[in-house]
N, C-alpha and C positions, 0 to 999 in steps of 0.2 A: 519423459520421465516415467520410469515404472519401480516407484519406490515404496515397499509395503509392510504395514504393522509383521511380525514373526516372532513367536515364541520357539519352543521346539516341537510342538504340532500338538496334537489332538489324536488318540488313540483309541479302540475299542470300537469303531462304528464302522468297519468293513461291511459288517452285515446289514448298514440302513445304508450304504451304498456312499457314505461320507470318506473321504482319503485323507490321513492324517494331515497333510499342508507339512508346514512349519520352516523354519531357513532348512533354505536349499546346501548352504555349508554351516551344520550345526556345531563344530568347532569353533569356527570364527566367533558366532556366539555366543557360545559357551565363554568361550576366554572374555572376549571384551563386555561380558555381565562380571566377570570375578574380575578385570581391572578398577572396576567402576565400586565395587562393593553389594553388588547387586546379585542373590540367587541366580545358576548359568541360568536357567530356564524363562527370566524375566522376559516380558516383551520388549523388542528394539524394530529399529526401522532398517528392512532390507532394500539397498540402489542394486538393479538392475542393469549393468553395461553405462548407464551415465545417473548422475549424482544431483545435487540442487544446492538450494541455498536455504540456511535454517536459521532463524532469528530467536533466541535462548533471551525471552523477555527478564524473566527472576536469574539469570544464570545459571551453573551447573556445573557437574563433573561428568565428562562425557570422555568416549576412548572411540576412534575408528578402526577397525581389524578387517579383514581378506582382504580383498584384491587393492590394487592402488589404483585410487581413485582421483590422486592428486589436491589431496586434502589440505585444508589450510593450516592445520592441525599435524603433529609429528602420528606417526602410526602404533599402534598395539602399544601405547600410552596413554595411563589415565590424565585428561588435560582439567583445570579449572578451567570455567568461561564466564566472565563476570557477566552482572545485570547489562542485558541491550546485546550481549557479546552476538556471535554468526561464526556460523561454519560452514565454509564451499567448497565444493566436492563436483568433479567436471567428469568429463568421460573416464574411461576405464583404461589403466595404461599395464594390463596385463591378465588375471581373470575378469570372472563375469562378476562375482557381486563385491560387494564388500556391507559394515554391518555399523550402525553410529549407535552405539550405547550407551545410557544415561541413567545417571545414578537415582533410583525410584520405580525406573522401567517405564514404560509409556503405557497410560492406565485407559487399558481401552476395555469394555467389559467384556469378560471371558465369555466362550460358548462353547456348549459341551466341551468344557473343560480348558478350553487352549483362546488366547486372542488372535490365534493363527491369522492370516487372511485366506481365505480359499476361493482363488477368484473364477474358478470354472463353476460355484454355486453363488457365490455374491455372499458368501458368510465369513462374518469375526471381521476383526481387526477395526479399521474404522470407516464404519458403514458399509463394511463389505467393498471395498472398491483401492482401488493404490492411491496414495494420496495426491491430492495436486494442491497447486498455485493458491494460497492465502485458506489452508487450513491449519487449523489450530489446535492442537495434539496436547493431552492434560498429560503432567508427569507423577508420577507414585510421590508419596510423602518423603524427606530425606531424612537420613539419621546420619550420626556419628561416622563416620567412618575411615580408616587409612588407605587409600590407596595402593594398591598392588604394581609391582615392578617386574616387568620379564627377565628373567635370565639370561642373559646371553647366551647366542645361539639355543635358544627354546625351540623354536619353529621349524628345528633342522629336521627333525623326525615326523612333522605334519605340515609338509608343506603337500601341495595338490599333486597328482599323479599324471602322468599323460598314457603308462602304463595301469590300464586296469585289471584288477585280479578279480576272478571268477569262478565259481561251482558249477556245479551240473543243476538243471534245472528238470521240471518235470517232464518235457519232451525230448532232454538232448537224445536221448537214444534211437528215436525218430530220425535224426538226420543223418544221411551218408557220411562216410569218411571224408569225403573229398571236399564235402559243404563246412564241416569242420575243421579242416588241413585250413582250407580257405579262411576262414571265419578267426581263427588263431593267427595264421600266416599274413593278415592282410592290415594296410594302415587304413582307418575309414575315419570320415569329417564329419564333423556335424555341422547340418545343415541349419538354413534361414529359418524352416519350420517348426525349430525345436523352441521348449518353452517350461514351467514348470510344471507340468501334464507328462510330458515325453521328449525326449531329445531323438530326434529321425538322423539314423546316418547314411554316409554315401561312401560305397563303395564295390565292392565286383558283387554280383548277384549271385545270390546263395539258392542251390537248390532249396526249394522247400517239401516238406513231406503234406502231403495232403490238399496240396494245394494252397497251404497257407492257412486252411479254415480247419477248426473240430469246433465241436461242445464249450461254449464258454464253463471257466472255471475262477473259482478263483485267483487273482494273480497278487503277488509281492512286489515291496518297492524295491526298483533295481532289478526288475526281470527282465529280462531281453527278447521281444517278442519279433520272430523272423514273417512277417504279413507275405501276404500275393506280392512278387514283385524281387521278395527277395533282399529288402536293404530292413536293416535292424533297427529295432525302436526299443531304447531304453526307457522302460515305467520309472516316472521321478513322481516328486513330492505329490502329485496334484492328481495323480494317476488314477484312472476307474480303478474300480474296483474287483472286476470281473473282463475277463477278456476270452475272445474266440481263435487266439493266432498259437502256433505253437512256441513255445519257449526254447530256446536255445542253451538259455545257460545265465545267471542271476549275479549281478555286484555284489562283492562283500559287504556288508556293515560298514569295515574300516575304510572303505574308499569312495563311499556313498559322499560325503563333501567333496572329494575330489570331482563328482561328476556336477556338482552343484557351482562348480568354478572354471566349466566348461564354456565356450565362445561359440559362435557362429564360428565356421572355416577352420575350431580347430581341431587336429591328427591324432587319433588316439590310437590304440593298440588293447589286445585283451590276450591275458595272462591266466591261463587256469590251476589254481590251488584246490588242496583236501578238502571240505567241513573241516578237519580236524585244525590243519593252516589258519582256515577260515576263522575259526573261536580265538586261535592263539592271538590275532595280529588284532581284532576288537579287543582281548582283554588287554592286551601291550597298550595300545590306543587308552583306553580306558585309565588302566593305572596312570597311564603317564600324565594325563589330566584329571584325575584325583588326589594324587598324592603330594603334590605342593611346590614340585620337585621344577618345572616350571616358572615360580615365582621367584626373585634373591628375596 
């Protein structure tokens, strides 16, 4: 089981070398904190590819959202759970995480700002580490609250990508045509190695310019760093903060969950759009999960 406290991360400490964390598909959270009546940004518990079992001593209002997890619970619904009630949740029967939300949020105390977990430094969340087998998770105080209802067909327009869109990043200009043609042109998988630090893919080896190595610089989440060797490394949540590889070319904003709902073995594709693209399809994203328009 690798199932961990996540708010929606922790910002501002690039330069003391901390990377914001936070779920890996901050959508999915977002929605199942406003099911529940809970600010999006509350903390909840991220499953990793397989799920557990949770015993809700005082009961609760809880809701599961991303991936199916084969929940005992109907999906991206706020559920009651009486006193003693349980919720089981097995392997993953389509993305990688999914997100169990409960009304109060799980009060674990914040650090520099977020209860993120960030487990490549052991900090936040609870005790710094993913939780396991007979821990015991305090929940925020409850209030009043009604419950929120999806829309029918809500999800049609955020559901995960297997096509991902892309910008230029601060090296593409460094790589040939042909490493490009390639690099666009080609399906690649993500491998065993991948993790919330970096997702490694497999697929035809890309020239690289310089061998793969300059001047470390700073890097974004969602860079796409081409190393020695030639196969692509997407920076995710957990990512340094400073890297030596050239960059190729950076995930949108808007698609950043979609890469957070990726598997071991599976097939992706990369799609290059404007900045300009790039703003429109975050502010669409945006409105569309501000504006209410989502809930009946």
């Amino acid at each position: 089981m690798f199932t961990t406290v996540q708010d929606l991360g922790r910002y501002g400490y690039g330069p003391l070398g901390v990377s914001p964390s936070g779920a890996a598909d901050p959508i999915s959270l977002r929605i199942g904190n406003l099911l529940v009546g809970n600010a999006e940004s509350e903390p909840a518990l991220e499953m990793t590819l397989l799920g557990g079992k949770f015993v809700f001593p005082e009961g609760g209002l809880i809701a599961i959202t991303g991936s199916d997890f084969g929940a005992s619970i109907p999906m991206w619904t706020a559920t009651v759970i009486p006193p003693g009630g349980r919720l089981e949740t097995g392997p993953t029967r389509s993305g990688a995480r999914c997100y169990l939300c409960v009304h109060g949020g799980i009060a674990v105390k914040p650090l520099l700002g977020s209860a993120s977990t960030h487990i490549l430094t052991g900090l936040g969340g609870f005790e710094g580490r993913p939780i396991k087998r007979g821990d015991v998770l305090p929940v925020g105080p409850a209030h009043e609250v009604k419950p929120l209802i999806l829309a029918p067909d809500a999800l049609e327009k955020l559901q995960p990508r297997k096509i991902l869109r892309v910008t230029v990043a601060p090296q593409t200009a460094w790589f040939s045509h042909a490493s490009l043609h390639r690099f666009y042109g080609s399906t690649w998988r993500v491998t065993e190695e991948s993790n919330r630090m970096g997702l490694r893919l497999d697929g035809p080896e890309l020239e690289t310019p310089q061998r793969g190595q300059m001047i470390s610089e700073g890097v974004s989440l969602g860079a796409i760093q081409i190393p020695a060797g030639g196969r692509p490394i997407i920076l995710f949540v957990e990512q340094q903060t400073t890297g030596g590889y050239p960059k190729i070319a950076n995930i949108i904003s808007a698609d950043l969950a979609s890469v957070g709902q990726l598997r071991p073995r599976d097939e992706i594709r990369f799609e290059h759009v404007s900045p300009e693209s790039a703003r429109a399809l975050i502010r669409e994203q945006e409105e569309l999960l501000r504006s209410g328009v989502l809930f009946s």
